[in-house]
C-alpha positions in Angstrom: 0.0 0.0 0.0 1.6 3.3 -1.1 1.6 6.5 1.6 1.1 10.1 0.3 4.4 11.7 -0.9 5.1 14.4 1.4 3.8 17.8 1.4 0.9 16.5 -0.4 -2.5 18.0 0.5 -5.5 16.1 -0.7 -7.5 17.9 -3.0 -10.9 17.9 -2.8 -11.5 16.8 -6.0 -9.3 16.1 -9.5 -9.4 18.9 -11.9 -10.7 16.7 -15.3 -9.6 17.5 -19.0 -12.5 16.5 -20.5 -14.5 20.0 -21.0 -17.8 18.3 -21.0 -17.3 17.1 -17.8 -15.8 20.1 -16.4 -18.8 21.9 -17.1 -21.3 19.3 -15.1 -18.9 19.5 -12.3 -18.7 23.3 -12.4 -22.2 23.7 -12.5 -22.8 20.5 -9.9 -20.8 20.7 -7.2 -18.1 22.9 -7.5 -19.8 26.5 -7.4 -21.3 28.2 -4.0 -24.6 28.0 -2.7 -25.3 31.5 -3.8 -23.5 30.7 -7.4 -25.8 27.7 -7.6 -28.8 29.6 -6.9 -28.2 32.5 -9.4 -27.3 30.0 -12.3 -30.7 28.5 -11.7 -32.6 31.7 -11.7 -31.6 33.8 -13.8 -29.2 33.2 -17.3 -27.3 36.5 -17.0 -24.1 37.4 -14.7 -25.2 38.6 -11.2 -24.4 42.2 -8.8 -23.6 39.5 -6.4 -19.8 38.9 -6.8 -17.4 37.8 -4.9 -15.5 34.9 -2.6 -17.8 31.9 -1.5 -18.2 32.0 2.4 -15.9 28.9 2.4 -13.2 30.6 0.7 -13.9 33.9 2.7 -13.7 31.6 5.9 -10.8 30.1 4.8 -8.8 33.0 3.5 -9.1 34.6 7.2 -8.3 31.6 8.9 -5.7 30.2 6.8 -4.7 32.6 4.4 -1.3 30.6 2.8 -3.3 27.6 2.5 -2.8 26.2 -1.4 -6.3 25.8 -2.8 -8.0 24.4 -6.0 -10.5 27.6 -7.1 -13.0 28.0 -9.6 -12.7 31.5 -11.4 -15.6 32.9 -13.1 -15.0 35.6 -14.9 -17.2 38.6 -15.8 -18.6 38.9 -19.7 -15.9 40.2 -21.8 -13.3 39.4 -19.7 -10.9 37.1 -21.6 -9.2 34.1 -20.2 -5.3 35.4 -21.2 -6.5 38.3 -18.7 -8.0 35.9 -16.0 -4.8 33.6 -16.1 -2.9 36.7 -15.9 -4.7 37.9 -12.9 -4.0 34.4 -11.2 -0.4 34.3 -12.3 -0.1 38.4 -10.3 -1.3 36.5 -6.8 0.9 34.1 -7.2 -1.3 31.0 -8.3 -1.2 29.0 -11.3 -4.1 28.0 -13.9 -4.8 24.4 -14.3 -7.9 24.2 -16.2 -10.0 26.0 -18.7 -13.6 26.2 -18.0 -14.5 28.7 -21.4 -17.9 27.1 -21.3 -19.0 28.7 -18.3 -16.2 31.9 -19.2 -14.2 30.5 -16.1 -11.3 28.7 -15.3 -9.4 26.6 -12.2 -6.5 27.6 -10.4 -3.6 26.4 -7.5 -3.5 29.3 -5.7 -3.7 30.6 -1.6 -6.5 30.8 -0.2 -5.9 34.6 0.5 -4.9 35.1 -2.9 -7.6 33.8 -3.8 -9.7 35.6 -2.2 -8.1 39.1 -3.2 -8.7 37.9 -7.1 -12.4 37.9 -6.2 -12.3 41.2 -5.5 -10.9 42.4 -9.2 -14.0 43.9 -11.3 -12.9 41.4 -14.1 -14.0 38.5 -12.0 -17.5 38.0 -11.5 -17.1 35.1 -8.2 -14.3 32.2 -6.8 -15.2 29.9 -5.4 -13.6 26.1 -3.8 -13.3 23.0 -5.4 -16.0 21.9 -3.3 -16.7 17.9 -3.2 -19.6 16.8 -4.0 -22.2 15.9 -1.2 -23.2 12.2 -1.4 -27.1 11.2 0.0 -25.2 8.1 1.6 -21.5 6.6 2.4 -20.6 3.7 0.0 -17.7 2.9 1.5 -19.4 3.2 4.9 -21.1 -0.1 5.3 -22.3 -0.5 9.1 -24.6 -3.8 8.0 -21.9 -6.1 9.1 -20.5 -4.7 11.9 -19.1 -7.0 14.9 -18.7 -4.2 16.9 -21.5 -2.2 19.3 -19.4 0.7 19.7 -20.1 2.6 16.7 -24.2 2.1 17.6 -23.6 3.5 21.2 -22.1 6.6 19.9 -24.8 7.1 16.5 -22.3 7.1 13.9 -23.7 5.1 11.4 -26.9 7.8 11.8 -24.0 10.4 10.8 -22.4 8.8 8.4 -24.4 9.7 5.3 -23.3 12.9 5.6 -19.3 13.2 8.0 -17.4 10.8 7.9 -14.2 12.6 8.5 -13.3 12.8 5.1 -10.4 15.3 4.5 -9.9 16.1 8.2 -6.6 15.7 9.7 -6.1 13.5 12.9 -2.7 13.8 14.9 -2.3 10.3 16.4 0.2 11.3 19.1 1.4 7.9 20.7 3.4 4.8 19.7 3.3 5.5 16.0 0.8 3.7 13.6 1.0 0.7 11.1 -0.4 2.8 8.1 -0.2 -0.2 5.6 -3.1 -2.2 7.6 -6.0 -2.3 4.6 -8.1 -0.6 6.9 -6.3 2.6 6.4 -6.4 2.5 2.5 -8.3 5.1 1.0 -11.3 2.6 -0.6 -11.2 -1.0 -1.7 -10.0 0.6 -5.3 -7.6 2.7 -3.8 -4.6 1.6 -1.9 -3.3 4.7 -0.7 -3.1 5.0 3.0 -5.0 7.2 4.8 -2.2 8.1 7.1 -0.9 11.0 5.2 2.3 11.2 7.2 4.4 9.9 9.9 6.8 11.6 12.3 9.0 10.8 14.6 10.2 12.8 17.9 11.7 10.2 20.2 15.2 9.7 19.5 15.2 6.3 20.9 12.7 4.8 18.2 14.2 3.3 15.6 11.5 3.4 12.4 8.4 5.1 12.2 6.0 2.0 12.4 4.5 0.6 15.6 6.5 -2.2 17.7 4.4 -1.6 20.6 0.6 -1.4 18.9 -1.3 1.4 21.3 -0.9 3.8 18.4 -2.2 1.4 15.5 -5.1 0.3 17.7 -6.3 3.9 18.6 -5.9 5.0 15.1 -8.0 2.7 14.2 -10.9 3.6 16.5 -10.5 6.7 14.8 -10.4 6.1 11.0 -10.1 2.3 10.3 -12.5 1.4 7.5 -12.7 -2.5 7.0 -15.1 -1.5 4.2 -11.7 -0.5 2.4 -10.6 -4.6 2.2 -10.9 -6.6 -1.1 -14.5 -7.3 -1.7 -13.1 -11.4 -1.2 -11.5 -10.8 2.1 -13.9 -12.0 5.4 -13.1 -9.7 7.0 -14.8 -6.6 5.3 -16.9 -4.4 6.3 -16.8 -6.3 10.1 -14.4 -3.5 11.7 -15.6 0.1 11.4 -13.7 3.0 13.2 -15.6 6.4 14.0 -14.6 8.5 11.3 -13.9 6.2 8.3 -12.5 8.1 5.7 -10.2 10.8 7.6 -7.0 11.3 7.3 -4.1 10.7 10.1 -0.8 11.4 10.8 1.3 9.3 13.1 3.3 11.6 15.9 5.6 8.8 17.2 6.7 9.4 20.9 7.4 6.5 22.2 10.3 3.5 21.4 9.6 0.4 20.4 8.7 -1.1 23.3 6.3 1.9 24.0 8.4 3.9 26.4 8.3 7.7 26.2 8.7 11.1 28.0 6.7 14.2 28.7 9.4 15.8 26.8 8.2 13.4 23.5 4.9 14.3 24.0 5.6 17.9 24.0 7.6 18.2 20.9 4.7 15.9 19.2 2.4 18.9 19.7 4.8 20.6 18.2 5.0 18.9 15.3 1.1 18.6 15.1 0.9 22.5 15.8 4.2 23.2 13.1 2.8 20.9 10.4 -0.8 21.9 11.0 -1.9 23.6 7.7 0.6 21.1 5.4 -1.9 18.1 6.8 -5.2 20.2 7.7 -4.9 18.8 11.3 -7.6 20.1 13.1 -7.8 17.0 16.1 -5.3 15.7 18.5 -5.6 12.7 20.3 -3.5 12.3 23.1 -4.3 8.4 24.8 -1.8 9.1 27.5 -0.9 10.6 30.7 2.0 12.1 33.0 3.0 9.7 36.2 3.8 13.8 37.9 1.0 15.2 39.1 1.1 19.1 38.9 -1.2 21.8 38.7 -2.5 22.5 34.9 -1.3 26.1 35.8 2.1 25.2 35.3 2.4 21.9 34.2 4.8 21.7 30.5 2.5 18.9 29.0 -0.1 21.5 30.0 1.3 24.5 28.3 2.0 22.4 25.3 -1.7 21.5 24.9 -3.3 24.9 25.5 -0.8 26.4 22.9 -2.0 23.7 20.1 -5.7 24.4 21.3 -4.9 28.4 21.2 -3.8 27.5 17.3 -6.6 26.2 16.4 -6.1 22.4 17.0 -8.9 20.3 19.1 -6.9 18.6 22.1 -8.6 14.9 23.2 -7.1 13.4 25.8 -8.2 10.3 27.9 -8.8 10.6 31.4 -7.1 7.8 33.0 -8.1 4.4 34.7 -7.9 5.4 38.2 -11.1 5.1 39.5 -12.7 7.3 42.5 -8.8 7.8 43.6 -8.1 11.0 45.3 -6.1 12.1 42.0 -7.4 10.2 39.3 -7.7 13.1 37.2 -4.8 15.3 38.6 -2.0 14.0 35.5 -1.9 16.5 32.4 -3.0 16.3 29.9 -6.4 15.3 30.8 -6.3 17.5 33.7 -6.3 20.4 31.6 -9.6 22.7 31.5 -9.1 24.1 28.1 -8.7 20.5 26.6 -12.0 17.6 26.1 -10.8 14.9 28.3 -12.8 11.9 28.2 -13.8 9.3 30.3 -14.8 5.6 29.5 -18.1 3.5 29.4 -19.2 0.2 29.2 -21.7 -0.3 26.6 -22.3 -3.9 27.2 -21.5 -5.4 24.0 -25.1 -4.2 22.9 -25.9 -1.9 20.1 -28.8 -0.3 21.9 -27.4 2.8 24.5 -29.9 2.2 27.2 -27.5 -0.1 29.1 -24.6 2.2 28.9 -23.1 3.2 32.0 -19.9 4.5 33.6 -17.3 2.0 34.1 -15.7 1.6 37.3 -12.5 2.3 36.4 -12.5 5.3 34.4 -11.1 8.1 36.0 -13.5 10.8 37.4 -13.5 14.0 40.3 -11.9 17.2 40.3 -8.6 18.4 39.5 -6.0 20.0 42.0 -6.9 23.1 40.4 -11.0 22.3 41.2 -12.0 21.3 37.4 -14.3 18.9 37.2 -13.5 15.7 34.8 -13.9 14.2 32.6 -15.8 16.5 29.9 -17.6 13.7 28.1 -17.8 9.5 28.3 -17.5 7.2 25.2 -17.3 3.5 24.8 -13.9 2.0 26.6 -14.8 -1.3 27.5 -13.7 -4.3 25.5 -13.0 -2.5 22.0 -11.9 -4.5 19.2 -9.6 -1.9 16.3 -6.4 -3.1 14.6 -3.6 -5.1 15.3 -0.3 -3.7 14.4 1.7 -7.1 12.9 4.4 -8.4 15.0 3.7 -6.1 17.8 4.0 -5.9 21.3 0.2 -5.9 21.6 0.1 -9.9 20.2 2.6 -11.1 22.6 1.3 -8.7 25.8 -2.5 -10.3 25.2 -3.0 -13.4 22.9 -6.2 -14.2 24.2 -7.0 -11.1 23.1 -6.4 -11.0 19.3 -9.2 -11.3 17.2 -9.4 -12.7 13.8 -5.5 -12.3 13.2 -5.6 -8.7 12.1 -7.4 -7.1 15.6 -7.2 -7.1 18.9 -9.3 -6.4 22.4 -8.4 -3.7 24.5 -9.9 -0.9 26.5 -9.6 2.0 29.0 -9.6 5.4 28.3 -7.1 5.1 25.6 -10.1 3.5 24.0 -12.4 6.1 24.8 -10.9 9.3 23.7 -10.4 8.1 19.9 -14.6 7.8 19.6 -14.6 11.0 20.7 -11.6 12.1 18.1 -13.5 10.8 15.4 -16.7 12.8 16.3 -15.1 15.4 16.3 -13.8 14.8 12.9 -16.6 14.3 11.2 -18.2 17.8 12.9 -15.7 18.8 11.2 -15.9 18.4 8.0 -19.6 19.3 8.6 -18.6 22.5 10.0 -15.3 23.0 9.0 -15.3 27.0 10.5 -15.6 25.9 14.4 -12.9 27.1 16.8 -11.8 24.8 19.4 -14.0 26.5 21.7 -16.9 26.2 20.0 -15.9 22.5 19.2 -15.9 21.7 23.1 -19.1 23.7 23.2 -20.9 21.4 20.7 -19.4 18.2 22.0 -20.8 18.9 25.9 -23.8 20.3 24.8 -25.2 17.5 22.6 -23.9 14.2 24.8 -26.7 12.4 26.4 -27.2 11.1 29.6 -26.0 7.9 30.5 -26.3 5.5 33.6 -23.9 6.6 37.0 -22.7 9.3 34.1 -21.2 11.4 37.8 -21.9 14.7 35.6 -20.7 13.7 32.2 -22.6 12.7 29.3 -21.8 10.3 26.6 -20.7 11.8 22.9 -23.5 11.5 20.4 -21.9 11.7 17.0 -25.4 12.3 15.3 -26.2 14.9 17.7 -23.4 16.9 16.6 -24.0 16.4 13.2 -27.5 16.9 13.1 -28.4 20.5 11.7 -30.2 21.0 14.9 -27.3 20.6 16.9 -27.0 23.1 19.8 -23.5 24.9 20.1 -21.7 27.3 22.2 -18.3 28.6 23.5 -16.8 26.6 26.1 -13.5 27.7 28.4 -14.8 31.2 28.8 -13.1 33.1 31.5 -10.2 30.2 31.8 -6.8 31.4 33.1 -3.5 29.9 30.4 -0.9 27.9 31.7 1.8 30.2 33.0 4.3 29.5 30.4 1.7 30.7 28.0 2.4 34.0 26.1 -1.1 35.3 26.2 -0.7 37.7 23.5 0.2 35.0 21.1 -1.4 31.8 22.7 2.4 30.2 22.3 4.4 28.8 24.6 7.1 31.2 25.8 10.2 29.9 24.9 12.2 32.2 27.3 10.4 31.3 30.4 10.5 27.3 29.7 13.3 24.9 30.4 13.2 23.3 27.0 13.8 24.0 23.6 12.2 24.1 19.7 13.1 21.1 18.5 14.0 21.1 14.7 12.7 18.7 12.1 14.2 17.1 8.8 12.5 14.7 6.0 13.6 11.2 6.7 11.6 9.7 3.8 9.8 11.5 1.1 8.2 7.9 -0.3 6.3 7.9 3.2 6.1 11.7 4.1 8.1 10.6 7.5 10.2 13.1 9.9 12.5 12.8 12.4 13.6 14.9 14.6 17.4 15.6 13.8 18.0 18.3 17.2 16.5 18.6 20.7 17.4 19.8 23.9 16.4 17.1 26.6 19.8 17.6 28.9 18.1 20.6 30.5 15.2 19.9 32.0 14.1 17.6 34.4 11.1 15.5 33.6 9.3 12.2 34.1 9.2 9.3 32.1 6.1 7.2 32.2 6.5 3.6 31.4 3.8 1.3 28.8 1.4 1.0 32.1 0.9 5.1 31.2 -0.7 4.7 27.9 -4.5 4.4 30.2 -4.8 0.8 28.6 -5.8 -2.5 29.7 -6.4 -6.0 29.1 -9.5 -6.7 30.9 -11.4 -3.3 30.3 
């Protein structure tokens, strides 16, 4: 199975030759609302000119962003003049749409958005994908799993599936090859746009240890993606089937890493952010030092991804009603969604849902309570990585060969990841905020819940979904630069790390400098990852 080369951003959709077909997909898909509307009404150009709201929202939120646009031009203008006016703001014309007196172009977004403003251009507008009544490649009939129906995915996944959201996967790296990552059961291209790696005692950027492969696969494994003769299709469904993820590796091979590795894996995430479209972090992990979110470096580094626009998940931890089960960053955090774990019984209806016993609950050292939310934990079933760790740790637990049983709140915070990939691409403006906002306010009660509620991903979805702004009033983490929502360099112990391309056949990194001599900080061993055996 081939990975993306690296820097490549998935278009939305290929840019055809065939004019004929250009023309449908102009007219079909590929204009905005407004566009559409006009075109339908009325035969001549309209006063209404200008960027589509998705450009508009893109161009202010990420303004260097490479884009595939749609330029219609106004009558009379010529298309030497348009591709001119591309070539001024810096973009490139691809295609010639003369039938509808338009053309497409690689440009930024913000470019983009400028050229809409020239009086020889009547509108731009995205490549938009087409919208699809249902999910071919989301088939939920054969499903040996309950999960998916506790959380109402298959409800949302006519309409999000993920597709074309980013997911950070910050843990023990992921096997991207696995067939469930490939893009459909035509196309073997993984899914797992890119790999990095940040600790400097890993030696590849695959998965020895098999946490990372089996929470990516909660997240966007598709086992609708096998070969229509393999058994195994269709039975293993993650919650967000068709987004995209890239694999931060912290951890060695035997799944050993620092706070330090998890830091500079937000970096990465928060540095690489735009190449990928990351938009969701999931962090399955937690510190063994318990400190005060106020000052806490794991902390600080999760606030300043969250502060550029990245959603944080992090799993609450498997402690139980201990006096500090939720005191260990990051899920102690109250900026970040951390998520708690519950046992849906094995059933597919939610009735019998309830909070498990050992998922981590009360208030932090700093008074917060947690978790935010609950999702399924208990006895998931997601991918093996081959030859792993995993096999040899549980092997009772492997199921069919190619998956394996696991849970805790490792387990947990992935179904929420892939919800909130797949509000995403519903509604790809949100801020984090407002992401938190709509992920609290449209859970649903569940059995023992002790304050939180259980992640509906068709409530979210659903265009009656109630949302808000969540953290209002929260104080940063110290070592926060409030005027920029970074870190501070110059009041932290640590350093930027630097990164180099390792592979470009597998878009991989490695981190080829860091600073780790000069600060003192806490390893956490495998039993850290907030996974178990007999969840």
């Amino acid at each position: 199975m081939a990975f993306r080369e690296s820097f490549r951003v998935r278009c939305s959709m290929t840019v055809f030759a065939a004019a004929g077909f250009l023309f449908i997909l102009a007219l079909a898909t590929a204009l905005s609302p407004s566009a559409r509307l006009e075109l339908g009404t009325s035969g001549s150009a309209s006063a209404d000119r200008g960027a589509s709201p998705a450009l508009g929202r893109l161009a202010t939120e990420h303004p260097r962003k490479r884009v595939e646009a749609i330029v219609q031009l106004q009558p009379g203008t010529s298309m030497a003049t348009g591709k001119r006016l591309v070539a001024s703001l810096g973009g490139r014309t691809t295609g010639d749409l003369h039938l509808i007196n338009g053309l497409v172009a690689k440009i930024n977004a913000g470019g983009a958005a400028k050229l809409a403003d020239h009086p020889e251009v009547r509108a731009v507008s995205l490549n938009a994908r087409v919208k699809k009544d249902s999910a071919p490649t989301v088939d939920s009939s054969l499903l040996q799993t309950s999960y998916p129906d506790s959380l109402r995915a298959p409800k949302a996944w006519g309409t999000a599936t993920g597709k074309g959201v980013g997911v950070a996967v910050i843990d023990t790296g992921v096997a991207g090859d696995l067939p469930d990552f490939a893009t459909s059961s035509s196309d073997s291209q993984s899914r797992v746009v890119a790999t990095a790696v940040v600790n400097p005692d890993a030696t590849n950027d695959g998965d020895g240890y098999g946490h990372g492969t089996h929470v990516a696969g909660i997240i966007a494994g598709n086992g609708n993606s096998r070969p229509d003769s393999d058994p195994l299709k269709g039975r293993y469904v993650g919650v967000a089937p068709e987004a995209d993820v890239v694999s931060i590796k912290i951890a060695d091979e035997q799944g050993n890493a620092t706070v330090l590795d998890a830091i500079y894996g937000l970096q990465f995430a928060v540095d690489h952010k735009d190449d990928y479209n990351i938009r969701v972090a999931n962090l399955s992990l937690e510190s063994t030092d318990a400190q005060s979110y106020r000052t806490d470096p794991l902390d600080a580094a999760a606030e300043a991804a969250w502060f550029n626009g990245i959603v944080v998940v992090a799993s609450a931890g498997n402690r139980g009603t201990d006096g500090d089960a939720v005191s260990y960053a990051p899920g102690n955090d109250p900026y970040v969604i951390s998520v708690g774990g519950v046992d849906d019984q094995g059933t597919k209806t939610t009735l019998d849902d309830s909070l498990a016993s050992w998922s981590s609950r009360g208030s932090t050292q700093d008074g917060y309570a947690k978790p935010d939310v609950l999702a399924p934990g208990a006895h998931i079933v997601s991918l093996l990585a081959p030859d792993s760790e995993f096999s040899r740790l549980c092997p009772t637990c492997v199921v069919s060969g190619e998956y394996i049983r696991a849970g805790g709140t490792s387990q947990a915070a992935p179904m929420v990841t892939g919800a909130i990939a797949g509000l995403l691409q519903a509604h790809p403006g949100l801020s984090p905020d407002q992401v938190k906002g709509a992920v609290v306010a449209n859970a649903r009660k569940v059995l023992a819940g002790n304050g939180a509620d259980e992640v509906s991903f068709a409530g979210l979805v659903s265009p009656s979904a109630k949302d808000g702004e969540a953290n209002v009033g929260l104080e940063p983490n110290d070592l926060i630069d409030p005027a920029t929502g970074n870190i501070d360099y110059a009041r932290s112990s640590w350093s930027r790390s630097s990164w180099s391309r390792s592979s470009w056949s597998r878009s991989s990194w490695s981190r080829s400098s860091w600073s780790r001599s000069s600060w003192s900080r806490s390893s956490w061993s495998r039993s850290s990852w907030s996974t178990s055996w007999n969840k």
